[in-house]
C-alpha positions in Angstrom: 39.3 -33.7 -90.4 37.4 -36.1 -88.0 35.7 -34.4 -84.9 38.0 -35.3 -81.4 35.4 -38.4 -80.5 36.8 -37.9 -77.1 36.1 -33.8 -76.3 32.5 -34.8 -76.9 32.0 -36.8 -73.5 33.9 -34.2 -71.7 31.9 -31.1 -73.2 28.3 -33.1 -72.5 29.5 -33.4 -68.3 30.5 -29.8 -67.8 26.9 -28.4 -69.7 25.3 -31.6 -67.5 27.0 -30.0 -64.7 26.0 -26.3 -65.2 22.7 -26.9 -66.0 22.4 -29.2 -62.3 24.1 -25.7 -60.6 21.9 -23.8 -62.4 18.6 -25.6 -60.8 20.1 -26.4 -57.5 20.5 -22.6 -57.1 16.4 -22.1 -58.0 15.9 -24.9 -55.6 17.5 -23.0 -53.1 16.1 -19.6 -53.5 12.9 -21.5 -53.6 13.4 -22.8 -50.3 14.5 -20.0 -48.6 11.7 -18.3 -49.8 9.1 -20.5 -48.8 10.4 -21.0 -45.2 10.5 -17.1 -44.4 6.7 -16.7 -46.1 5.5 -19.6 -43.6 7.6 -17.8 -40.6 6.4 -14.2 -41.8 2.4 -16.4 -42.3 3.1 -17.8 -38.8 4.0 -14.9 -37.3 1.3 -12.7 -38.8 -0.8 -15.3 -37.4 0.3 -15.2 -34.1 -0.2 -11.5 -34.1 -3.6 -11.5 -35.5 -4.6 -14.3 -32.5 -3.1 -12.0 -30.0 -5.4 -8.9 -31.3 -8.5 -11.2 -30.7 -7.3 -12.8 -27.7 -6.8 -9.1 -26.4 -10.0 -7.7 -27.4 -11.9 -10.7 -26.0 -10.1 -10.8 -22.4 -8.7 -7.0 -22.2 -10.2 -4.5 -19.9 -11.1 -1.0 -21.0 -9.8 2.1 -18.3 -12.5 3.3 -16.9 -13.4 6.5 -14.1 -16.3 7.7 -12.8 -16.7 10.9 -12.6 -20.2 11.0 -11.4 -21.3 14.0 -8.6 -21.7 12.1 -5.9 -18.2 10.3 -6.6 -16.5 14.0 -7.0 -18.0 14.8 -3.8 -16.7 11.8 -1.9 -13.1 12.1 -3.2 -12.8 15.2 -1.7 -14.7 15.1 1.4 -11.9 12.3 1.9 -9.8 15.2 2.5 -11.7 16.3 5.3 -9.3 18.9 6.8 -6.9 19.9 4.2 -3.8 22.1 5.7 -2.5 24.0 3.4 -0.6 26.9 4.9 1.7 26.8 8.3 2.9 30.3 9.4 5.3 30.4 11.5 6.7 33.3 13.8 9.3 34.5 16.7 8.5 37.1 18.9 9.2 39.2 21.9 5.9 39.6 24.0 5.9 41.7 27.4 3.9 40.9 30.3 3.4 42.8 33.4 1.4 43.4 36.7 1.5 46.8 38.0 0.1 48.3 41.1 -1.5 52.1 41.1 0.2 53.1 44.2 3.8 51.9 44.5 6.3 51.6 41.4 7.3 49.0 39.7 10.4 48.2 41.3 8.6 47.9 44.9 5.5 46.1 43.6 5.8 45.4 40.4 6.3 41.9 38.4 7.4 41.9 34.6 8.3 39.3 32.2 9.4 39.5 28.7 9.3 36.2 26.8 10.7 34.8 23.3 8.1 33.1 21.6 8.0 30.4 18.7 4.7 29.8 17.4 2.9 28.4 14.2 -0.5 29.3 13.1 -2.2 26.3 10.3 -5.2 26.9 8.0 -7.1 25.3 5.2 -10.3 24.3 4.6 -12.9 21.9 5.6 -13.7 19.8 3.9 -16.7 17.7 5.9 -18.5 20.8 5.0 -18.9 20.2 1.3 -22.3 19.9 0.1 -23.7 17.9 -3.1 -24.4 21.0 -4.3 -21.6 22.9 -4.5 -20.2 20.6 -6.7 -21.8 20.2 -10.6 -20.7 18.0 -13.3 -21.0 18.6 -16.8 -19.4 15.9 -18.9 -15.9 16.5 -18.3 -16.4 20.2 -17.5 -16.9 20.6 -13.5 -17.5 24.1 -11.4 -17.2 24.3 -7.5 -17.9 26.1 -4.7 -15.3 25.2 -2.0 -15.9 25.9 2.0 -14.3 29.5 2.9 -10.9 28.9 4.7 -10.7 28.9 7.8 -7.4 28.9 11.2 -7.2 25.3 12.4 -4.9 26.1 15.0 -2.9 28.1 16.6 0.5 26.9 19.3 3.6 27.6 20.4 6.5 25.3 20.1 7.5 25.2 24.1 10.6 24.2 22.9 11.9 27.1 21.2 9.8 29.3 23.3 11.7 31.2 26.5 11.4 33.4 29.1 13.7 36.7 28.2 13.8 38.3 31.4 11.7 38.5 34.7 11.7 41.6 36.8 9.9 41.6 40.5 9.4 44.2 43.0 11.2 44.3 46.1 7.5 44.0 48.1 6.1 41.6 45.7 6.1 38.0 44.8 6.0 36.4 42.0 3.0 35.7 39.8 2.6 32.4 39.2 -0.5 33.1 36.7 1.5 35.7 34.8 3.5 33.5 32.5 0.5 31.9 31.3 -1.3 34.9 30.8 1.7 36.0 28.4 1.8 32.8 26.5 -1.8 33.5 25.8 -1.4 37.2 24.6 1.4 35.7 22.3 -1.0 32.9 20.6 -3.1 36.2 20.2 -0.7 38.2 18.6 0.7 35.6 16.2 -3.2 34.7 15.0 -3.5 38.5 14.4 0.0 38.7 12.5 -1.2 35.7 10.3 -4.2 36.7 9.6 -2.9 40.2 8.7 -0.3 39.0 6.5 -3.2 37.1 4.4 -3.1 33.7 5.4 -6.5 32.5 4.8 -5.8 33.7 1.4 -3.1 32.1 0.7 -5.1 28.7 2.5 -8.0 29.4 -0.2 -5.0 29.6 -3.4 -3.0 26.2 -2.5 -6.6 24.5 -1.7 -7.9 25.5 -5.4 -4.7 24.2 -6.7 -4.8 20.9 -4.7 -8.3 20.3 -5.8 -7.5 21.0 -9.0 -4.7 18.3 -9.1 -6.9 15.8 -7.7 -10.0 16.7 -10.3 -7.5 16.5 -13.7 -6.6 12.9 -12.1 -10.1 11.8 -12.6 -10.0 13.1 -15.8 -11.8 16.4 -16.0 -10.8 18.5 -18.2 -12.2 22.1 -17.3 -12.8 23.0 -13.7 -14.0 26.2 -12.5 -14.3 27.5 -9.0 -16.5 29.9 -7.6 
């Protein structure tokens, strides 16, 4: 039987056709993949410009931590507070005379008091060479601690009571005498319940906050 002269046509179109799929798909794939190269090649370029451009134009961190610089940081401080105590108290006052009693001649005042006693340290009174510098090792020798001050708060502070004689006047002196016998008495209270210690132990540990933010990375005191 004679081959179907008219299947042939048809049967040469659809492998035509196939074969054109087949190589516009490779076309495709090939295009894709040369556009994301040059976008991952462009990229990589950009990134390898900005590297350059960075270590041409950056700037490097850097921190002296020379002696004489240590030493001006934290004379800076000059004088550091580092401990307030604060107090209330009842402080007597009186003026007597040797001959008649107290209620004839006699003048006594009892007072509330509110009063704060501040220490620290010094600062001005570092010297280059209590300070050394070793690399990032440093060792100092701080100023001993010292009272800065010592006050009452007139606002919270109060006369209790005043008692005079039925012969006497009233002193006029005697309130200021008592105000200074309380200033005396809270000094003495502070210093009894350790204050300049307590001054010395917050400096250290202020110092040594300030030192690790210059980058040290051992620090002794002595």
């Amino acid at each position: 039987m004679p081959p179907d002269s008219g299947s042939s046509p048809a049967r040469s179109s659809k492998v035509i056709f196939f074969f054109a799929l087949i190589i516009g798909l490779l076309l495709g794939v090939l295009c894709v993949g040369s556009m994301g190269w040059l976008m991952l090649s462009r990229d990589s370029g950009r990134t390898l410009l900005s590297h350059i451009w960075s270590a041409v134009t950056g700037r490097a961190l850097s921190i002296d931590v020379s002696q004489p610089t240590v030493v001006d940081r934290i004379q800076r401080l000059q004088r550091l507070e580092t401990v307030v105590y604060t107090m209330d108290k009842l402080v007597t006052g009186a003026k007597e005379n040797p001959i008649f009693p107290d209620f004839l001649a006699g003048d006594r005042l009892l007072m509330m008091v509110h009063g704060e006693v501040v220490a620290g340290i010094d600062f001005s009174n570092l010297k280059p060479g209590d300070v050394r510098v070793d690399g990032r090792q440093i060792r100092l020798h701080l100023p001993a601690s010292q009272v800065f001050s010592t006050r009452l708060d007139s606002a919270k502070t109060r006369v209790y009571s005043r008692q005079t004689g039925l012969l006497a006047s009233t002193d006029p002196n005697l309130e200021t005498q008592v105000r200074q016998e309380a200033e005396r008495q809270l000094q003495e209270a502070a210093l009894s319940d350790g204050i300049l210690k307590n001054a010395q132990q917050n400096a250290t540990s202020t110092i040594s906050t300030l030192l690790q933010g210059l980058g040290f990375e051992k620090i002794d005191f002595d």
